[in-house]
SEPALO-891220 format. One record per atom (N, C-alpha, C): residue number from 1; atom name; x, y, z. Coordinates in Angstrom, 1 decimal, always signed. Layout:
(NUM, 'CA', (X, Y, Z))
...
//
This chain:
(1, 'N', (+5.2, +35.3, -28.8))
(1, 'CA', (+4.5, +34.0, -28.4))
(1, 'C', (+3.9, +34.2, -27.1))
(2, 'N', (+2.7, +33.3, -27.3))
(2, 'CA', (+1.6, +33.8, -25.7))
(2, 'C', (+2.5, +32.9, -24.7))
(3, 'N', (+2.7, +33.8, -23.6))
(3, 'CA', (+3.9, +32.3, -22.1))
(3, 'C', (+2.5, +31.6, -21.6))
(4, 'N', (+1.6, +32.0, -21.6))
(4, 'CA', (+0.4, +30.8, -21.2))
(4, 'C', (+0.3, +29.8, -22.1))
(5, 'N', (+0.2, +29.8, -23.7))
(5, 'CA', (+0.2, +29.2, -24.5))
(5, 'C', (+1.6, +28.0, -24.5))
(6, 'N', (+2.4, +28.6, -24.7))
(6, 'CA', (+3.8, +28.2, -24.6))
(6, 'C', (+4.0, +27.4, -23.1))
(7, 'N', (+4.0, +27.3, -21.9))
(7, 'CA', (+4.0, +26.6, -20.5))
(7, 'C', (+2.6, +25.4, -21.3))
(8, 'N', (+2.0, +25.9, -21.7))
(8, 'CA', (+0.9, +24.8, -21.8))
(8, 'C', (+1.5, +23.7, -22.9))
(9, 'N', (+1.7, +24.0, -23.7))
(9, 'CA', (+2.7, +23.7, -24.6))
(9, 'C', (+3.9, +22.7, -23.9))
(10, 'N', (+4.4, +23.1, -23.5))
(10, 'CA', (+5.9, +22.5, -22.4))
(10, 'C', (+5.4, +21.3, -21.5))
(11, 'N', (+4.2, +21.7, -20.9))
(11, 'CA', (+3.7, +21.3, -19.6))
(11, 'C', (+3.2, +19.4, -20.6))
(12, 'N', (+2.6, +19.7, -22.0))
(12, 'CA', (+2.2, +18.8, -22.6))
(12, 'C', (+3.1, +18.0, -23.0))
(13, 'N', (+4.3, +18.8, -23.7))
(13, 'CA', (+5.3, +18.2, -24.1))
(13, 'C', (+5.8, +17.2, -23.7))
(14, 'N', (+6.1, +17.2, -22.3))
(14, 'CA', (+6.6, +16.4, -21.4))
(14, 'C', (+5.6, +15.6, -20.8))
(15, 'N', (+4.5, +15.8, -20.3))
(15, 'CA', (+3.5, +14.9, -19.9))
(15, 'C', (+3.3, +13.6, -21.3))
(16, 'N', (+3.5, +13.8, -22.7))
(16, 'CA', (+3.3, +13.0, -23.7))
(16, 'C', (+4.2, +12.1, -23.9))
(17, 'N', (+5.6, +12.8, -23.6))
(17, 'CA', (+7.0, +12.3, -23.7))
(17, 'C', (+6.8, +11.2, -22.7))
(18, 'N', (+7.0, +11.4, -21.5))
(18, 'CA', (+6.6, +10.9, -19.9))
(18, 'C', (+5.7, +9.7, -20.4))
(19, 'N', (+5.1, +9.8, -21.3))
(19, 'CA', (+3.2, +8.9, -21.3))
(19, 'C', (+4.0, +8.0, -22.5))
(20, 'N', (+5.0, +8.3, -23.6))
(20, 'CA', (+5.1, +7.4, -24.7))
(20, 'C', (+4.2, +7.8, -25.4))
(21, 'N', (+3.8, +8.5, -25.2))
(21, 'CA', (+2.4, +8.8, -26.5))
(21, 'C', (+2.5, +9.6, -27.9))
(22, 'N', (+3.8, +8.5, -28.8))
(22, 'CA', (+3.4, +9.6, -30.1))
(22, 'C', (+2.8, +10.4, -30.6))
(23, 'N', (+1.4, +9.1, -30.0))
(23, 'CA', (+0.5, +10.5, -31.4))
(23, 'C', (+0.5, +12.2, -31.1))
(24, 'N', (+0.3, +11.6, -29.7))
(24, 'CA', (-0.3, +13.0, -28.8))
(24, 'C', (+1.1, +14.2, -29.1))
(25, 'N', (+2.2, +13.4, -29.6))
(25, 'CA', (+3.6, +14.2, -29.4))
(25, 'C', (+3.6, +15.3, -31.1))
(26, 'N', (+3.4, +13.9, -31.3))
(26, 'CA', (+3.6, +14.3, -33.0))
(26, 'C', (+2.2, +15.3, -33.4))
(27, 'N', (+1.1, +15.8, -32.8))
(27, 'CA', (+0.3, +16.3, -33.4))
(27, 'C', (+1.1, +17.9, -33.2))
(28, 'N', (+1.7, +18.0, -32.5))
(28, 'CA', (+1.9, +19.5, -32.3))
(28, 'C', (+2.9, +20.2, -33.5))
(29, 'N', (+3.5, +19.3, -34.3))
(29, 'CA', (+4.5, +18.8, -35.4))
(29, 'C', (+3.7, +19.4, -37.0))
(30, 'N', (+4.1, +20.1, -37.7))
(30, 'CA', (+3.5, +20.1, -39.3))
(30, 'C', (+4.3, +19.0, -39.8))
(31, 'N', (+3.3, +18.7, -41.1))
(31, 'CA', (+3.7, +17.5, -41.9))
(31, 'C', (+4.8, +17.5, -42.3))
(32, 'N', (+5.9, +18.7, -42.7))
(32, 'CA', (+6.8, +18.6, -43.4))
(32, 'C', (+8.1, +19.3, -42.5))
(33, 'N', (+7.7, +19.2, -41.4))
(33, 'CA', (+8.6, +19.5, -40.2))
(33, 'C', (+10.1, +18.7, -40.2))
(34, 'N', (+11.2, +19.4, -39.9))
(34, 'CA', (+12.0, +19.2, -40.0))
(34, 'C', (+13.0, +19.1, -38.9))
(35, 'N', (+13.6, +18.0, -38.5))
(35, 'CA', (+14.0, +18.0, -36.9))
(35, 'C', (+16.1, +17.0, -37.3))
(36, 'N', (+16.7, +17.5, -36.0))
(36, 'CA', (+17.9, +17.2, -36.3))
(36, 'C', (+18.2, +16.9, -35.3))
(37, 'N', (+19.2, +16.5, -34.8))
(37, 'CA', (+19.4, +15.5, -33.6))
(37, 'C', (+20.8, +14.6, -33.9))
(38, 'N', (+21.8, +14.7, -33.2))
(38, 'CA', (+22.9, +13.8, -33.0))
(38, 'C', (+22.6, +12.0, -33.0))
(39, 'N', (+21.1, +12.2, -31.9))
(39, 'CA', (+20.4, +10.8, -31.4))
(39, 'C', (+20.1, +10.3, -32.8))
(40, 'N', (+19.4, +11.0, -33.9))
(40, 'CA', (+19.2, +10.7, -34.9))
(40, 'C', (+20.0, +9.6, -35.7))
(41, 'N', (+21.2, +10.5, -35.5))
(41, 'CA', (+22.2, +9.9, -36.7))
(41, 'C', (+23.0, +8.9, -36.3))
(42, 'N', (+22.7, +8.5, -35.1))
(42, 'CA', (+22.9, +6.9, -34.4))
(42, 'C', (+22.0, +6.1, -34.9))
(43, 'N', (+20.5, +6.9, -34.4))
(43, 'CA', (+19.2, +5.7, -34.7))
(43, 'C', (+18.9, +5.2, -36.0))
(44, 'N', (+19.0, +6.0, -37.0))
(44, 'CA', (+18.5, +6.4, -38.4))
(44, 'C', (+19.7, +6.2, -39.4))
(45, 'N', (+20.0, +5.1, -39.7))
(45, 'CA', (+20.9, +5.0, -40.8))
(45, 'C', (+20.9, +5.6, -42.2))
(46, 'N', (+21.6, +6.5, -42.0))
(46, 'CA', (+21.9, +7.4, -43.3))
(46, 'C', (+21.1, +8.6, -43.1))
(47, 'N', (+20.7, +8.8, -42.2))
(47, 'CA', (+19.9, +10.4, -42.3))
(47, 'C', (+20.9, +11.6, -41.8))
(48, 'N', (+21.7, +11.5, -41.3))
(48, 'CA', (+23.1, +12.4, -41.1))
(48, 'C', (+22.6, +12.9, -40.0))
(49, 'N', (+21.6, +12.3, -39.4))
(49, 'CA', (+20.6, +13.4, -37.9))
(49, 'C', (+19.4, +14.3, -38.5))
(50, 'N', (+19.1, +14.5, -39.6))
(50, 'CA', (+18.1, +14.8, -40.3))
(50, 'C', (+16.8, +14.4, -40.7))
(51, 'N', (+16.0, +14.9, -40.1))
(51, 'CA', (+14.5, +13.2, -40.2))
(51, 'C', (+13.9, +15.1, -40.8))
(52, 'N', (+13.0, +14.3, -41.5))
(52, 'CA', (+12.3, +15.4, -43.0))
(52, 'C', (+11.1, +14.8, -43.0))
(53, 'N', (+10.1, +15.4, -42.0))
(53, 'CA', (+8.5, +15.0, -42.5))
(53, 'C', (+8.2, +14.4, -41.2))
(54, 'N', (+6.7, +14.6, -41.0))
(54, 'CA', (+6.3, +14.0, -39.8))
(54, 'C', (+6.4, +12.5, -39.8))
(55, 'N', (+6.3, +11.2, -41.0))
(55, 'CA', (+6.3, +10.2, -41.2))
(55, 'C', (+7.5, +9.4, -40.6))
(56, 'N', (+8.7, +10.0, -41.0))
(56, 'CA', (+9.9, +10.1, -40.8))
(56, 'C', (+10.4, +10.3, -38.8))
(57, 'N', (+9.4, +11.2, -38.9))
(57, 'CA', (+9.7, +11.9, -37.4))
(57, 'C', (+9.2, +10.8, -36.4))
(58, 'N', (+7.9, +10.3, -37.3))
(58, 'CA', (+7.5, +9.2, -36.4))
(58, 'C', (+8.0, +8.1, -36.0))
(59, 'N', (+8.9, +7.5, -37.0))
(59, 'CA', (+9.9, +6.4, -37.2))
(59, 'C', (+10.5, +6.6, -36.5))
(60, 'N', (+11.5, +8.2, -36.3))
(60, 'CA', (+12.9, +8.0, -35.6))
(60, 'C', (+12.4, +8.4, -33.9))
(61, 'N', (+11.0, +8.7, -33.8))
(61, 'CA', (+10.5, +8.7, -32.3))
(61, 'C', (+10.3, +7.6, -31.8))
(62, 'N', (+9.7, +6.6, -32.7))
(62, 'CA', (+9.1, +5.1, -32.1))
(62, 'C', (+10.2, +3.9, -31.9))
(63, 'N', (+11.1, +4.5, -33.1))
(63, 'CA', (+12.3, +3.3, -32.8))
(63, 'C', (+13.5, +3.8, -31.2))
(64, 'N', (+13.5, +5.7, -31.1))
(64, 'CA', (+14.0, +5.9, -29.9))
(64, 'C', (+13.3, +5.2, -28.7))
(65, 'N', (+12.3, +5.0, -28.7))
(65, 'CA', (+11.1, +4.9, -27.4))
(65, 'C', (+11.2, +3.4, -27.2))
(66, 'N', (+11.9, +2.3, -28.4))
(66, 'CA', (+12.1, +0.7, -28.4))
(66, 'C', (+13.3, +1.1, -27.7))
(67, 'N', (+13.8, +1.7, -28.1))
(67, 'CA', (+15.5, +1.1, -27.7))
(67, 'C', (+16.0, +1.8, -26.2))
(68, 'N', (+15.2, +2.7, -25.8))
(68, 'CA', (+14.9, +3.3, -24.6))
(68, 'C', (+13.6, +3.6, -23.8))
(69, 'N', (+13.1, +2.0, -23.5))
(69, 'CA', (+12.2, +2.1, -22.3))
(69, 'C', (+11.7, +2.5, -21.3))
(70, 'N', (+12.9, +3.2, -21.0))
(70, 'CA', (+12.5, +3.9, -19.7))
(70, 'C', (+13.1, +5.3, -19.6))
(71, 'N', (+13.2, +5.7, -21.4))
(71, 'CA', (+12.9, +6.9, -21.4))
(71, 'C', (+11.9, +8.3, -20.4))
(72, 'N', (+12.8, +9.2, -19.8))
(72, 'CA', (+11.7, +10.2, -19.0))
(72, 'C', (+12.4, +11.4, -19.2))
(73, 'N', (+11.5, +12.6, -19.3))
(73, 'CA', (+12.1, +13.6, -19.1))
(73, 'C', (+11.9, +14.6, -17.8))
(74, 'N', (+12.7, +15.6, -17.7))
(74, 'CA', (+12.4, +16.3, -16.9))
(74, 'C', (+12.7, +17.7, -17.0))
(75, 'N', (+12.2, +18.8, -16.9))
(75, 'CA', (+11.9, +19.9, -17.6))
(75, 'C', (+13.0, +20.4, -16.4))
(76, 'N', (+13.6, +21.6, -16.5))
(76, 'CA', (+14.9, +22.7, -16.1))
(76, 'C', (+14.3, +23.7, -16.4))
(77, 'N', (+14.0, +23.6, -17.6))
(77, 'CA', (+13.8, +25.8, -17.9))
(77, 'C', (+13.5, +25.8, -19.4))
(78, 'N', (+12.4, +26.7, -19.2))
(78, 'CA', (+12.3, +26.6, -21.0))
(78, 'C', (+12.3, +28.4, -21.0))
(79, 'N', (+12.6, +28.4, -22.3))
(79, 'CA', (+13.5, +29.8, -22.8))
(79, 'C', (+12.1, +29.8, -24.2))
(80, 'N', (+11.7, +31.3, -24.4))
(80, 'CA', (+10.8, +31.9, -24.9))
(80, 'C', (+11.6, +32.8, -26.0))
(81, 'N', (+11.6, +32.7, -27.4))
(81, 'CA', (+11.8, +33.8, -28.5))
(81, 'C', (+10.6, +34.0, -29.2))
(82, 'N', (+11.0, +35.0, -30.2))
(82, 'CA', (+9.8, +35.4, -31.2))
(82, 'C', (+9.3, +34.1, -31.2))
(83, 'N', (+9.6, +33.3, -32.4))
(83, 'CA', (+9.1, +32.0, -33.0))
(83, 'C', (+9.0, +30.6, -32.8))
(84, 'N', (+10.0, +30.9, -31.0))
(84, 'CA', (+11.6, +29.8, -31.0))
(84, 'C', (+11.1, +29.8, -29.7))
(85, 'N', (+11.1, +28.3, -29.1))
(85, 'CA', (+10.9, +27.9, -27.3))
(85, 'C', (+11.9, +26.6, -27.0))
(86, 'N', (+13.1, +26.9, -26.3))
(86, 'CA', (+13.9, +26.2, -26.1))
(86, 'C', (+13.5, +25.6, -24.8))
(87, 'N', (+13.6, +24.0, -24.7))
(87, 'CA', (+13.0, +23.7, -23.5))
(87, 'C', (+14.0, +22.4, -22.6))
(88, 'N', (+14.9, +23.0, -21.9))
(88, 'CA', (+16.2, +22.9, -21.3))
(88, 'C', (+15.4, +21.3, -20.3))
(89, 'N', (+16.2, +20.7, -20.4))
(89, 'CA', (+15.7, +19.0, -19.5))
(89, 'C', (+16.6, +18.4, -19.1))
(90, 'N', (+16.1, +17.2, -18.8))
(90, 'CA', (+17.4, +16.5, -18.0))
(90, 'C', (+16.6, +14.9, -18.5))
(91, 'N', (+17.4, +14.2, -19.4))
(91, 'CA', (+16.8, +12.5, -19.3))
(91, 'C', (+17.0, +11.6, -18.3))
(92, 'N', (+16.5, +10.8, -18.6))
(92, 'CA', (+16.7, +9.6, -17.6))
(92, 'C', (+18.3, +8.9, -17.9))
(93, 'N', (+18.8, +9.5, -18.1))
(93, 'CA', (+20.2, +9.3, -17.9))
(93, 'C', (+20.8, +10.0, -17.2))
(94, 'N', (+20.4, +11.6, -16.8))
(94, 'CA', (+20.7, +12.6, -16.3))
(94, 'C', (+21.3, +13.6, -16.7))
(95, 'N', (+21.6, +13.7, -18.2))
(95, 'CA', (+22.1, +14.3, -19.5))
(95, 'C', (+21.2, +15.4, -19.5))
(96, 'N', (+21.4, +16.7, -19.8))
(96, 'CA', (+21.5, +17.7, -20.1))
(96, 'C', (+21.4, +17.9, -21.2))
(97, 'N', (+20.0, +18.1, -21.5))
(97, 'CA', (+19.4, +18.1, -23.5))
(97, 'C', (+18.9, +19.5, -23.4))
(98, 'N', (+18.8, +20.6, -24.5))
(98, 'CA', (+18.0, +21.5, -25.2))
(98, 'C', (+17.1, +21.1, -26.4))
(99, 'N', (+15.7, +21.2, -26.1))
(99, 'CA', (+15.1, +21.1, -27.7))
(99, 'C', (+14.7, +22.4, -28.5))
(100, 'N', (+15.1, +22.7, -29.6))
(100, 'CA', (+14.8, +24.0, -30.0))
(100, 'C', (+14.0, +23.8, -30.8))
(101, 'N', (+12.7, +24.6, -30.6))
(101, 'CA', (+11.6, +24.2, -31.8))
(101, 'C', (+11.2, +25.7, -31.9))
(102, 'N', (+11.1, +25.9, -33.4))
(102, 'CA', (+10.3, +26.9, -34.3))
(102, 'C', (+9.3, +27.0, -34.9))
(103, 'N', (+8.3, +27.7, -34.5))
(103, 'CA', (+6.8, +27.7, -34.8))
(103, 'C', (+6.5, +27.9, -35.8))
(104, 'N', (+5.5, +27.5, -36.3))
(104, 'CA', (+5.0, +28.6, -37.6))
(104, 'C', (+3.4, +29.0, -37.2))
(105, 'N', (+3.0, +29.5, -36.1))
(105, 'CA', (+1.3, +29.2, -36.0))
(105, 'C', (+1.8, +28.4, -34.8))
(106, 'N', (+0.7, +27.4, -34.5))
(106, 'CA', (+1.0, +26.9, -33.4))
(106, 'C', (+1.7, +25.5, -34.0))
(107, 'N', (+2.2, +25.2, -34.8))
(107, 'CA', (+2.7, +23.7, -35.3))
(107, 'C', (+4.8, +24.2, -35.3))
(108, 'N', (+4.8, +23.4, -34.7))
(108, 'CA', (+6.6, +23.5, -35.1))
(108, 'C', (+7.2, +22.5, -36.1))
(109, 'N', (+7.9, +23.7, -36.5))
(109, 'CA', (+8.5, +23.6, -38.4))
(109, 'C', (+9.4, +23.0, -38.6))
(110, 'N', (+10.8, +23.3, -37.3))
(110, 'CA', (+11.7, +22.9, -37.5))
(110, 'C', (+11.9, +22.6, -35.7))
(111, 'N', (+12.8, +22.1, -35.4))
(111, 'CA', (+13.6, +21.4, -34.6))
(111, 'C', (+14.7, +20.9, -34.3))
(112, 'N', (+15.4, +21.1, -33.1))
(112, 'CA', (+17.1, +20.6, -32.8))
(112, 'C', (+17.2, +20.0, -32.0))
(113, 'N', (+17.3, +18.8, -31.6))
(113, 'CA', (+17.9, +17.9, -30.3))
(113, 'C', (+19.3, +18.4, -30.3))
(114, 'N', (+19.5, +19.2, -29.3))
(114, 'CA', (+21.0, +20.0, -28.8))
(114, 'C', (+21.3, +19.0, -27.3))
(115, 'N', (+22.6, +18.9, -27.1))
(115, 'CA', (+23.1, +18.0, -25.8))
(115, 'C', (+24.5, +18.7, -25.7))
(116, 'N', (+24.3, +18.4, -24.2))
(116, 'CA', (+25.5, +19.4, -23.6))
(116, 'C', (+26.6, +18.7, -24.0))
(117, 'N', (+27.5, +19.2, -24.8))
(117, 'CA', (+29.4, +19.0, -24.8))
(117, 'C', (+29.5, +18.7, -23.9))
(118, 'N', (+30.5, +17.6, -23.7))
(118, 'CA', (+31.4, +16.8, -22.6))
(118, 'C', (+32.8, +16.8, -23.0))
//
């Protein structure tokens, strides 16, 4: 993976997150991307943390962004693999999150909202 591509990538991430701006979030996403998340299976009744499809992804992003306002992130360190860009942050809680996204091209396929054990 290109590290100019990828920081550019990160640098967006967070600037969209930061901004509330689905769309702008979700375009980086393929349609049939697949994302998991503990937050999920709070937010999302019955999906076990499992959201399947960008339509879906949209839902469980727009109802997080109601129910946390003042949602912010803040970047730590993002970690670079073959396919795979883990991007280490801190919320506006001050919680300690990893997102693990897997590329296919430049759209990410799959995804993990990881949070640090307490």
């Amino acid at each position: 993976m290109d590290r100019t591509a990828i920081q550019g990538f990160v640098d967006g991430w967070v600037r969209d997150w930061n901004a509330h701006d689905l769309e702008s979030m979700l375009a980086h996403y393929a349609d049939d991307v697949v994302f998991t998340s503990p937050v999920a299976a709070q937010l999302i009744e019955g999906s076990d943390g499992v959201v399947r499809g960008k339509a879906a992804l949209r839902a469980y992003w727009a109802e997080g962004l109601r129910r946390f306002p003042d949602l912010r992130f803040e970047v730590v360190a993002t970690y670079v693999g073959i396919d795979t860009v883990v991007i280490n942050y801190r919320n506006q809680k001050g919680g300690l999150v990893n997102e693990v996204l897997v590329f296919d091209g430049p759209l990410v396929v799959r995804g993990h909202g990881t949070y640090l054990a307490t």
